[in-house]
C-alpha positions in Angstrom: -7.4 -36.2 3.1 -9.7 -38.1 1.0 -12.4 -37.2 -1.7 -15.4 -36.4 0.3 -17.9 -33.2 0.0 -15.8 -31.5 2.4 -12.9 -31.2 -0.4 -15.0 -31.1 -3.8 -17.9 -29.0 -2.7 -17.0 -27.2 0.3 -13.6 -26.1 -0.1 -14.1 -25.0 -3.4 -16.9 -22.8 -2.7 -15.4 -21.2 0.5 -12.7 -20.0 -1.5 -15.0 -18.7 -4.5 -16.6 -16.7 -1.5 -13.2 -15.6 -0.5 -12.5 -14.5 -4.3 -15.9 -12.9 -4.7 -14.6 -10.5 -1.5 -11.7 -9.2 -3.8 -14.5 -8.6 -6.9 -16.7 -6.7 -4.6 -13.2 -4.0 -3.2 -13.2 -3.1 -7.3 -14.1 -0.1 -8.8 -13.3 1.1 -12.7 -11.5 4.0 -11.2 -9.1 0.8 -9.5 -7.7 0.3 -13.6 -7.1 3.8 -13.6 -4.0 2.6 -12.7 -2.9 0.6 -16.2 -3.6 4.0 -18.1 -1.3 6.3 -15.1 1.2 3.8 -14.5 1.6 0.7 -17.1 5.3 0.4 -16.1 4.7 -0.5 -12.1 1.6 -2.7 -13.3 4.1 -4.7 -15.7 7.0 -4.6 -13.1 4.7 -6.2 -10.3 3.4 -8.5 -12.6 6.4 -9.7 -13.7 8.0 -10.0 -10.1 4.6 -12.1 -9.2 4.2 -13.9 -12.1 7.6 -14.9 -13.5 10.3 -13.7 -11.4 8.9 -15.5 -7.9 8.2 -18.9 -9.6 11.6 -18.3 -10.9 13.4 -18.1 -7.6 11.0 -20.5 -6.2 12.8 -23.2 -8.8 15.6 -22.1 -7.8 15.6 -22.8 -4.7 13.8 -26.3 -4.7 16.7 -27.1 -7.1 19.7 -25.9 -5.0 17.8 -27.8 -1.8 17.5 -30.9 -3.9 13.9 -30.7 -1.8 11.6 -33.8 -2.3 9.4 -34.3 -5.4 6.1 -33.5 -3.6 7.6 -30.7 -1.6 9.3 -29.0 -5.4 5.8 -29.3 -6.7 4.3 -28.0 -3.7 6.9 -24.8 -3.4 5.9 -24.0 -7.2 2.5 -24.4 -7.1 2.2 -21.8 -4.6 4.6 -19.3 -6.5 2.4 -20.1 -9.3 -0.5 -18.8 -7.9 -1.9 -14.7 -7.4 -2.2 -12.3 -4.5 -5.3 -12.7 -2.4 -7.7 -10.6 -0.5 -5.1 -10.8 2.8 -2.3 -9.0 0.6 -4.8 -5.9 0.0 -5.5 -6.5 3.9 -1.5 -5.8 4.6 -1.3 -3.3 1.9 -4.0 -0.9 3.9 -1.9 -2.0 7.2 1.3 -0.7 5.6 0.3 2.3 4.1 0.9 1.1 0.6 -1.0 2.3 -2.5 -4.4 0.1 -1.9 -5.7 0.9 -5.3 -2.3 -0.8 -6.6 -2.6 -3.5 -4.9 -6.3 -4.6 -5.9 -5.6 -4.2 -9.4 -2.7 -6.5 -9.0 -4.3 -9.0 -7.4 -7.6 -9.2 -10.2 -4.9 -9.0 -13.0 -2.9 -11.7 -11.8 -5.9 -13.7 -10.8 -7.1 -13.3 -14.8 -3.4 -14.2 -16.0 -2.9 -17.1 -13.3 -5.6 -19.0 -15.5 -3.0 -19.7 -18.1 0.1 -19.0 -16.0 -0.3 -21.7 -13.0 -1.0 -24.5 -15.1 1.7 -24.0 -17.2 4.1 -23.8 -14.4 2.6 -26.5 -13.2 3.0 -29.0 -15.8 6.4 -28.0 -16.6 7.3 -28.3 -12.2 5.9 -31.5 -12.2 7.6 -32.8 -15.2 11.4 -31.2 -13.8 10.9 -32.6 -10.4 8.5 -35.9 -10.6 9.2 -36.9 -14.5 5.7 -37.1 -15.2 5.0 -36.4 -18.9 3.2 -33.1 -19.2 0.7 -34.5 -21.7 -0.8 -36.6 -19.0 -1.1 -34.0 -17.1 -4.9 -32.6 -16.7 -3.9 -29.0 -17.4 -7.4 -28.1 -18.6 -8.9 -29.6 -15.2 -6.7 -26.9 -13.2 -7.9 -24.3 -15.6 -11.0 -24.9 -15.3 -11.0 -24.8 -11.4 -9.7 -21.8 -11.2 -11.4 -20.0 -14.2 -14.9 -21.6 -11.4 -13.4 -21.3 -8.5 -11.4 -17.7 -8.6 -12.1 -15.9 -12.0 -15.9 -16.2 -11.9 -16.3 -15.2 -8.2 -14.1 -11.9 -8.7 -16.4 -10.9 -11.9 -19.4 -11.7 -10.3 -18.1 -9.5 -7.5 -17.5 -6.6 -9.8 -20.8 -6.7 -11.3 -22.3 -6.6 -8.0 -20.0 -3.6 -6.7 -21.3 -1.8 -10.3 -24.8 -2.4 -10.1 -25.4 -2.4 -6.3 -22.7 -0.7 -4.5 -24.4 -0.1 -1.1 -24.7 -4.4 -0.7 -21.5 -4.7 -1.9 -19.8 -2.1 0.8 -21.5 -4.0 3.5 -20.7 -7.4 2.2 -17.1 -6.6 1.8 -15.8 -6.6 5.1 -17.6 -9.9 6.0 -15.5 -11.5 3.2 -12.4 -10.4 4.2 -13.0 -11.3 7.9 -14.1 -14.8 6.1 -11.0 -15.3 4.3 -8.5 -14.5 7.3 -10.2 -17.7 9.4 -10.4 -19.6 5.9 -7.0 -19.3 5.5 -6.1 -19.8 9.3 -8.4 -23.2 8.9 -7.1 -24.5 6.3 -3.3 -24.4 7.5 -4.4 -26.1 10.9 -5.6 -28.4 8.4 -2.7 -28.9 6.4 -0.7 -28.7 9.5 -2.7 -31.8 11.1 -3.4 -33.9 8.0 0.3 -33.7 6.5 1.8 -33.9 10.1 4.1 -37.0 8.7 5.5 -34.7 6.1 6.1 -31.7 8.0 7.8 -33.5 11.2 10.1 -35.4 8.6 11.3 -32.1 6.9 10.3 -30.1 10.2 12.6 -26.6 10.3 13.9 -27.2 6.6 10.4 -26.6 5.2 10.1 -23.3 7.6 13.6 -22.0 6.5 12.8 -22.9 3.2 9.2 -20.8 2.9 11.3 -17.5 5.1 13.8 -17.7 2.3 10.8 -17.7 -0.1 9.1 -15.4 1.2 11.8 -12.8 2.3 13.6 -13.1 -1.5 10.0 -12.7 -3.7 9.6 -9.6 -0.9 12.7 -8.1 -2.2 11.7 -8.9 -5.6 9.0 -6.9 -5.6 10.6 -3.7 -3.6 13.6 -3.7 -6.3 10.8 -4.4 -9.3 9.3 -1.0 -7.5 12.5 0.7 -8.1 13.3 -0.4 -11.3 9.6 1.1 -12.8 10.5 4.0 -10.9 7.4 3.6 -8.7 6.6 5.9 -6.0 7.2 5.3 -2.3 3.4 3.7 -1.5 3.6 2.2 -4.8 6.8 0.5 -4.4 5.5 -1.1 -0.9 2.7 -2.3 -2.6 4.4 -3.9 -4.9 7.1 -6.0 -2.4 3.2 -7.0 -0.6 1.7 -8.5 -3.7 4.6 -10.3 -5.0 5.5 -11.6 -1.4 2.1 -12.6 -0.3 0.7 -15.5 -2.3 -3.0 -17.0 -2.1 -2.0 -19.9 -0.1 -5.4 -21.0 0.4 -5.8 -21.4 -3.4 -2.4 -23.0 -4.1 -4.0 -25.5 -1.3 -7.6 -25.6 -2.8 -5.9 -27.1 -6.1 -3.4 -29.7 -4.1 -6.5 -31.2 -2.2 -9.8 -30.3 -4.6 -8.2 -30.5 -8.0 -4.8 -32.7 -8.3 -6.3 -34.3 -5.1 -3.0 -34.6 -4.0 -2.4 -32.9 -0.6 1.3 -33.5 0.3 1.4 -30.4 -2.4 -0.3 -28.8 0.1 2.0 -29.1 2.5 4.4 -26.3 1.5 2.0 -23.9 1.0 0.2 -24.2 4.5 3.6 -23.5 6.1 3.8 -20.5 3.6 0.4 -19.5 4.8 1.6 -18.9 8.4 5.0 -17.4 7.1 4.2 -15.1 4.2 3.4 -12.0 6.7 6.6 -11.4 8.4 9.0 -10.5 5.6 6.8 -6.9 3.8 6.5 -6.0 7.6 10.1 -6.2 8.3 11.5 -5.4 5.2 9.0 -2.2 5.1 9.5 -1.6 8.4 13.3 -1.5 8.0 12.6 0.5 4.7 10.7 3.3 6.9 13.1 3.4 9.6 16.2 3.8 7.2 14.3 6.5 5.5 13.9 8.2 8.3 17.2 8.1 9.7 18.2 9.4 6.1 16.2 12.5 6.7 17.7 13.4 9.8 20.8 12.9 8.9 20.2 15.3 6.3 
């Protein structure tokens, strides 16, 4: 996929559209949240921010995976929630307001965070020095691309809430066929890639996916989170914004066999908080009657 408007213009501002759909869902009563519960806001940010990229290195190392598939599996555990892990929160009954504030904290943080991790993934697996790295190019895109769109979506929800209520659900509805177009994308234009590596690469993300799920459910635990809370937490840290981790392969590194890893992430990320909250429910239950 080559330089053309479609990846510098387009792309970038579909997914500052998408962004500007989380800014709009936020409230001041949402941060309520940091005052009432600063130990599940630190625990999910920790699974999400540190402890995911952590086991996603750990995994590319133990599966020896390719250079450009190592980079790809850490840029997308580098990046934040998105609008489609508030989506599964409401779907799973999980603590909504939780969940958006997650996802507008760790989009702020991820401007520091996923360049970092970044630089330092690309230097452990491709021996690029990390000074030649454009680290303040990635920055910048998503400070543009992801920051900016979420604050200007705040202001808007503050000063005009009724266009903001009726905008919302467009942007949501926007961001699930993004998403959904830009892995039939990824799927097509890396097709080499993906039928070398084939299964491995979908065992791989499942692995991924499920362990930074169980990450966040035990990271619920540990702050001594609430039920809802505790489901929203395995959500955020599990669900990644795939379509930004592939925005900055193709529009900013302009390297799309990055991409690769997290369009098949894209397609994967929603099975493990269903089934692992499912199971989580049913064992619950089951506990109760036995009782």
């Amino acid at each position: 996929m080559e330089n053309s408007l479609l990846t510098q213009v387009f792309l970038p501002l579909a997914l500052a559209f998408v962004m500007l759909g989380i800014g709009l869902g936020l409230k001041p009563g949402n941060f309520r949240h940091l005052l009432k519960f600063p130990w599940v806001i630190t625990a999910g940010l920790a699974g999400q921010l540190l402890f995911m990229p952590a086991l996603a290195f750990l995994l590319a190392s133990i599966l020896s995976l390719s250079p450009s598939l190592a980079v790809g599996v850490m840029l997308l555990a580098a990046c934040p929630g998105g609008t489609t892990s508030n989506v599964m929160s409401q779907l799973l009954k999980a603590d909504m307001a939780l969940s958006v504030t997650l996802t507008a904290l760790s989009t702020l943080i991820c401007i520091v965070t996923t360049p970092v991790i970044l630089g330092l993934s690309l230097w452990a697996f491709t021996g690029q020095d990390v000074g030649s790295i454009d680290v303040s190019g990635v920055t910048r895109g998503i400070l543009i691309i992801a920051l900016l769109p979420v604050m200007l979506g705040m202001f808007i929800r503050e000063a005009q809430p009724a266009i903001a209520i009726r905008l919302e659900p467009w942007c949501r509805r926007f961001s699930l066929i993004f998403l959904v177009l830009l892995v039939i994308t990824i799927l097509v234009t890396q097709w080499t890639i993906l039928t070398r590596y084939g299964a491995f690469v979908i065992v791989c993300a499942t692995i991924l996916s499920f362990g930074s799920c169980l990450i966040g459910w035990s990271c619920g635990f540990i702050s001594k989170a609430n039920v809802r809370q505790a489901r929203s937490l395995c959500i955020e840290v599990g669900i990644q914004n795939a379509a930004l981790a592939i925005v900055i392969a193709i529009s900013i590194l302009q390297k799309p066999d990055y991409a690769a890893f997290a369009g098949i992430y894209g397609l994967v990320m929603y099975l493990a908080p269903v089934f692992i909250l499912k199971m989580a429910m049913y064992s619950s239950r089951r506990s109760a009657k036995a009782q």
